[in-house]
C-alpha positions as CSV (number, residue, x, y, z in Angstrom):
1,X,97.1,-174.0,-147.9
2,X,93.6,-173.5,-149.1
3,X,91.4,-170.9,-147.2
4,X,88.0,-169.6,-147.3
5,X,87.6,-166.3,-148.6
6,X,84.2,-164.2,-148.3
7,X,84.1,-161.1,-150.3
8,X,81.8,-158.6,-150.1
9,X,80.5,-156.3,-153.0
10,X,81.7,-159.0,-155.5
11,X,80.1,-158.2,-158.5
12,X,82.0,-155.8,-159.9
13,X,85.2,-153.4,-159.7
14,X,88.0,-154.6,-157.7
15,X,85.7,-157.2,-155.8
16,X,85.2,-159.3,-158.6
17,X,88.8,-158.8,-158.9
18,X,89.8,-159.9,-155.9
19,X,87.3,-162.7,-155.8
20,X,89.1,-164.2,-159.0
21,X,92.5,-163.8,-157.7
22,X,91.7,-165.2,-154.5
23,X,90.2,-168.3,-156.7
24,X,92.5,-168.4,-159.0
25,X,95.8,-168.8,-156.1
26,X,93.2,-172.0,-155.1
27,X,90.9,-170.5,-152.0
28,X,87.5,-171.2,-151.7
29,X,85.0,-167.9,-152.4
30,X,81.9,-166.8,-151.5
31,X,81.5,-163.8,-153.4
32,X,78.3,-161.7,-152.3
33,X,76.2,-159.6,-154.4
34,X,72.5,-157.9,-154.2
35,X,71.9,-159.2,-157.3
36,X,73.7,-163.1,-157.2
37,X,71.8,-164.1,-160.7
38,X,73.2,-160.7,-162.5
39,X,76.5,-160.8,-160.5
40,X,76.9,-164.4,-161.9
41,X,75.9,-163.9,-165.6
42,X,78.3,-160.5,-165.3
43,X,80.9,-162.8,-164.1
44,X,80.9,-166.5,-165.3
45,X,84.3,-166.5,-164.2
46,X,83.7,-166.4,-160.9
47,X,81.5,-169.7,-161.0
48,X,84.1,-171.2,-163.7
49,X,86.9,-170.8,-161.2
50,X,84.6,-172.3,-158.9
51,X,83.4,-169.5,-156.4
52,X,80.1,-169.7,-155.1
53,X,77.3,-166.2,-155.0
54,X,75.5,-165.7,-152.3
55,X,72.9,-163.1,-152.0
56,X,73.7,-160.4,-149.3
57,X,72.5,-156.9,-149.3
58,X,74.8,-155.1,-146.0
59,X,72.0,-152.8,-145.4
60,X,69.5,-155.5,-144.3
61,X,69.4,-156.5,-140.6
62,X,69.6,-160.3,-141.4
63,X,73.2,-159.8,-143.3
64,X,74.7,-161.2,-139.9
65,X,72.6,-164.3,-139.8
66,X,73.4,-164.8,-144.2
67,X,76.7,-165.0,-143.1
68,X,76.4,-167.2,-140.4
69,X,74.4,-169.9,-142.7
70,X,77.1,-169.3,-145.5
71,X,79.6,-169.9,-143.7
72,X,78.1,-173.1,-142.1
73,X,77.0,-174.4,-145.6
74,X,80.5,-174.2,-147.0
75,X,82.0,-176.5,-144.1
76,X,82.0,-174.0,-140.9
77,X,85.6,-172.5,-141.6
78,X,85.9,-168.8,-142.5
79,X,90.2,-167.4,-143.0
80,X,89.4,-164.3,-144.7
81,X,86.6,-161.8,-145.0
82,X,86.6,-158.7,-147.0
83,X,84.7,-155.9,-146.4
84,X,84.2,-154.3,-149.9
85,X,80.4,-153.6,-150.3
86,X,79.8,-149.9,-150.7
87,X,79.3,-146.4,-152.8
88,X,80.2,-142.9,-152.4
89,X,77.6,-140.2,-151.9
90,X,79.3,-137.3,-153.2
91,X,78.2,-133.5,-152.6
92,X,77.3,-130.2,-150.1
93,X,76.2,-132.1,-146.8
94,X,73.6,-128.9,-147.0
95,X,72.0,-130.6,-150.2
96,X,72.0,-133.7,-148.6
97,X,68.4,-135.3,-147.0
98,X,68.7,-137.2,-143.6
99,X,67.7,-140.4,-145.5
100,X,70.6,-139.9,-147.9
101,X,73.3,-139.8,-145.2
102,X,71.8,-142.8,-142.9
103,X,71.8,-144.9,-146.0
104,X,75.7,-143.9,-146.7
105,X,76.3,-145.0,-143.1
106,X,74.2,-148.2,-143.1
107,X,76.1,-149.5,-146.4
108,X,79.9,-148.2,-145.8
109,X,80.2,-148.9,-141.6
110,X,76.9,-150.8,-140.7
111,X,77.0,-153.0,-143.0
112,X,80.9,-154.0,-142.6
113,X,79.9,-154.7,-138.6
114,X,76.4,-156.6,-139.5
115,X,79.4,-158.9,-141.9
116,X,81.8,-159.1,-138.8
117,X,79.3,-160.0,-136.5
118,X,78.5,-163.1,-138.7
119,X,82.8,-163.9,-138.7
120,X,84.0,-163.6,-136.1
121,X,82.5,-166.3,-133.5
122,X,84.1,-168.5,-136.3
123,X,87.1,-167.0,-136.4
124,X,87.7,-166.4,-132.3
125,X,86.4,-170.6,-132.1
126,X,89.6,-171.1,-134.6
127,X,91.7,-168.5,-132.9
128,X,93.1,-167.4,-136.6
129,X,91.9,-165.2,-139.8
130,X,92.4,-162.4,-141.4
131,X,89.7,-159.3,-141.7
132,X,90.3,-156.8,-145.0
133,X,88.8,-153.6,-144.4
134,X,88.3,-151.9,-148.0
135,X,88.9,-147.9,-147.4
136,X,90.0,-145.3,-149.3
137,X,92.2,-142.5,-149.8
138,X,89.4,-140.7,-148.5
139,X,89.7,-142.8,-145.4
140,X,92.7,-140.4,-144.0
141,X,92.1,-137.7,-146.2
142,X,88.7,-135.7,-147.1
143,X,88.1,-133.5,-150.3
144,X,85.8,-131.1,-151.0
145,X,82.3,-132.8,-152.4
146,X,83.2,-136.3,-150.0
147,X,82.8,-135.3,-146.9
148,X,79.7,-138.4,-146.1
149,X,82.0,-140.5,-147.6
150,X,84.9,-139.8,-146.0
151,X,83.0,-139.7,-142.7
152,X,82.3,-143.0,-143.3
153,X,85.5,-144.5,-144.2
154,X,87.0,-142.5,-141.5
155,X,85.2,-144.1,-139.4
156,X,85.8,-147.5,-141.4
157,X,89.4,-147.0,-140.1
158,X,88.9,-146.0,-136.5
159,X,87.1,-149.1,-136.0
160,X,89.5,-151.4,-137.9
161,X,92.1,-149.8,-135.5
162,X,90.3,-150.8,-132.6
163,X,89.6,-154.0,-133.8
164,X,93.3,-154.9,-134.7
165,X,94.3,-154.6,-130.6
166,X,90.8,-156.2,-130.1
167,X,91.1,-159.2,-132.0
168,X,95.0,-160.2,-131.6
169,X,94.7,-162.3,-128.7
170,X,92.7,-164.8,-130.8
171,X,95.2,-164.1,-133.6
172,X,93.1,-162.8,-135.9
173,X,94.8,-160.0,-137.7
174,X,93.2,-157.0,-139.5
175,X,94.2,-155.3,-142.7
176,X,93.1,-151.6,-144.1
177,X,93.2,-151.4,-147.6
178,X,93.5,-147.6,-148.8
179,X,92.7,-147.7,-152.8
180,X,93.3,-144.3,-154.7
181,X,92.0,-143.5,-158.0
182,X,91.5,-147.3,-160.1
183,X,89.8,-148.0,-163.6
184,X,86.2,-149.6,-162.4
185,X,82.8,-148.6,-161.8
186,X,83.2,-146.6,-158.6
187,X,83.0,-143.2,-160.5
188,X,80.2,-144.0,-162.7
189,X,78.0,-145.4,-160.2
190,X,78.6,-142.6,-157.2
191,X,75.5,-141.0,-155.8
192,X,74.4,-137.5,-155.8
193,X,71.9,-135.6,-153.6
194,X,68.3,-135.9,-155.0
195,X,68.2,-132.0,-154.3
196,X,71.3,-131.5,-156.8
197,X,74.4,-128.5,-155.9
198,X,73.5,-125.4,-154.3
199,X,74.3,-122.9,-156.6
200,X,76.3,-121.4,-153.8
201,X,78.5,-123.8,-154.5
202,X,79.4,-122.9,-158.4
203,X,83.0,-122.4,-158.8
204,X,84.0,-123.7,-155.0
205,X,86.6,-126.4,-154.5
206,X,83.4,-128.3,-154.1
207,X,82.4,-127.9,-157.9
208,X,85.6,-128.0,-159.2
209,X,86.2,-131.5,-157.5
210,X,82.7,-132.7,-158.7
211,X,83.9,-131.9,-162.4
212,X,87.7,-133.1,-161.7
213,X,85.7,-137.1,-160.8
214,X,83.5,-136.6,-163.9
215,X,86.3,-136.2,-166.4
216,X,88.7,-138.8,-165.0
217,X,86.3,-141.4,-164.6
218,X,87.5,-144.1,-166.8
219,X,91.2,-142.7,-167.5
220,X,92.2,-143.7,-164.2
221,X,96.0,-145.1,-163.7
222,X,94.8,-148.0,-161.1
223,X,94.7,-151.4,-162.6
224,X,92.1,-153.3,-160.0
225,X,93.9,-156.5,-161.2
226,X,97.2,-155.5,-159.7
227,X,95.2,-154.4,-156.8
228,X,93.9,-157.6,-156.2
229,X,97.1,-159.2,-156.5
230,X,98.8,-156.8,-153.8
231,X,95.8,-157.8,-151.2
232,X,96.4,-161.7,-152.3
233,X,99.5,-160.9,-151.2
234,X,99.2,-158.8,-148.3
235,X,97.3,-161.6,-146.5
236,X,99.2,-164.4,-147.5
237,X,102.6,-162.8,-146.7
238,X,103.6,-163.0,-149.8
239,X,105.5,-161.1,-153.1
240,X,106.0,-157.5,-152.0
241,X,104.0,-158.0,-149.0
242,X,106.7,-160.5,-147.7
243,X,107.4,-159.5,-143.9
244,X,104.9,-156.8,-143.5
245,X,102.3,-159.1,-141.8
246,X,102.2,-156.2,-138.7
247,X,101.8,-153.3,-141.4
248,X,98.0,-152.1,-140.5
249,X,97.2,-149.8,-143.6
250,X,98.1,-150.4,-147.0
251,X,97.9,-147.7,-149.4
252,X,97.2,-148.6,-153.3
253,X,98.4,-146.4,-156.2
254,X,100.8,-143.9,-156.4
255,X,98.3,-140.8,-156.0
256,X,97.3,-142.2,-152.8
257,X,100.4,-142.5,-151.6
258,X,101.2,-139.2,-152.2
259,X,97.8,-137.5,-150.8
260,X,98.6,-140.0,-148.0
261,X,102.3,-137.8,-147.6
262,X,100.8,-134.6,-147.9
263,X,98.5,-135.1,-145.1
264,X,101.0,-136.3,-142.6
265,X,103.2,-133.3,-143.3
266,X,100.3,-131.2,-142.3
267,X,99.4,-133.5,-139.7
268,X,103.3,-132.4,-138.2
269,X,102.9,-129.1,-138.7
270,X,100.0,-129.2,-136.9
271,X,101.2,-130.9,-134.1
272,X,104.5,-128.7,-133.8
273,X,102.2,-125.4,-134.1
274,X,100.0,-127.2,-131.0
275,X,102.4,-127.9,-128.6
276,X,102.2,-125.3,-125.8
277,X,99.0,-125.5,-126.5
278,X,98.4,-129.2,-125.7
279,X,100.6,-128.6,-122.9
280,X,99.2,-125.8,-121.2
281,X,95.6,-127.4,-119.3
282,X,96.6,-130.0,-116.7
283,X,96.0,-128.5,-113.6
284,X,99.0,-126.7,-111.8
């Protein structure tokens, strides 16, 4: 069955990648970019295949009402949005200005609500589609130098969770995608604070972390192709994803899977070493 995909962030990285194996499995695609002119001569592909760009910049009040119209132009169906625009600040949060972190927060959990507020009368008035939250490892798990970032994908989670008991009754299901480490431009295009690192901070986890990104960037294991074919999947039922249509969270690549393990052993051990605690302030 062909469906109507929206995809956020599209022009580059594993957007454009899962733009083109949405269109390529014969869905309909509205890829969005900033930039739709650049995004399209970047990725003739896309075009080729026959998606359509739109321009759509998450930060900007009227991204609700862009979707709306987009999704009104292209025949007033929506089955699948995906939330992919965004960019990591990465840092001290002392180094950080207040303009810095607002603008983290408007892109990575403003802007996904300003794109689901253009959706989802659409998809409650069809009572059916599917919502793809793009996270991160970071979303369950913070390092040193992310901890903006993983605020806001943190809290990219909480609200999918809330959403996924929200939206059910008009059978719209939501899907948390949780990439680790892939080959694209995330690393080369992060953002640092304009006031640079404390010098405090030489030699911290914080530092060493900030160097670990720098060298991998571009040696990473992830292939964004095979990521896109795992979400293809994931929301058509299909391949590996075959019977896991109530899984929530889908962790990609093998190093987030395993960061993904590590915290909920400490998670346990937490929660064993809390007990009497937890216990211990109900009134008698």
């Amino acid at each position: 069955m062909t469906q109507t995909w929206l995809v956020t962030g599209a022009s580059s990285g594993l957007g454009t990648a899962i733009a083109e194996a949405a269109l390529q499995a014969g869905h309909k695609v509205i890829a969005t970019a900033r930039n739709p002119t650049k995004a399209a001569q970047e990725n003739p592909q896309v075009e080729k295949l026959g998606g359509i760009w739109i321009e759509l910049d998450v930060t900007k009040s009227e991204t609700t009402k862009r979707v709306e119209d987009a999704i009104t132009q292209t025949g007033g169906v929506i089955d699948v949005v995906v939330n992919n625009a965004g960019y990591s600040l990465l840092g001290s949060i002392e180094d950080m200005s207040e303009s810095e972190v607002e603008t983290q927060f408007n892109t990575n959990v403003h802007g996904p609500v300003r794109v689901l507020k253009g959706v989802l009368p659409f998809m409650r008035a069809q009572k059916s589609g599917t919502i793809v939250n793009i996270s991160s490892s970071a979303g369950l798990d913070g390092l040193p130098t992310c901890a903006m970032y993983a605020g806001t994908k943190f809290a990219l989670e909480a609200m999918s969770e809330s959403l996924s008991r929200e939206l059910e009754p008009f059978g719209i299901r939501v899907v948390i995608i949780e990439p680790g480490q892939f080959r694209t431009k995330f690393l080369a295009s992060y953002v640092q604070p304009a006031a640079g690192m404390n010098k405090a901070y030489l030699g911290t986890p914080l530092d060493d972390v900030m160097k670990f990104f720098k060298q991998v960037n571009g040696s990473q294991h992830g292939d964004p192709v095979k990521a896109a074919q795992r979400i293809l999947e994931i929301v058509s039922g299909t391949g590996m994803a075959a019977g896991k249509d109530k899984v929530l969270r889908f962790p990609l690549g093998p190093d987030c899977y395993k960061r993904f393990q590590t915290k909920i052993e400490s998670m346990q051990s937490d929660w064993k070493e809390t007990q009497e605690i937890a216990h211990s302030t109900n009134y008698e």
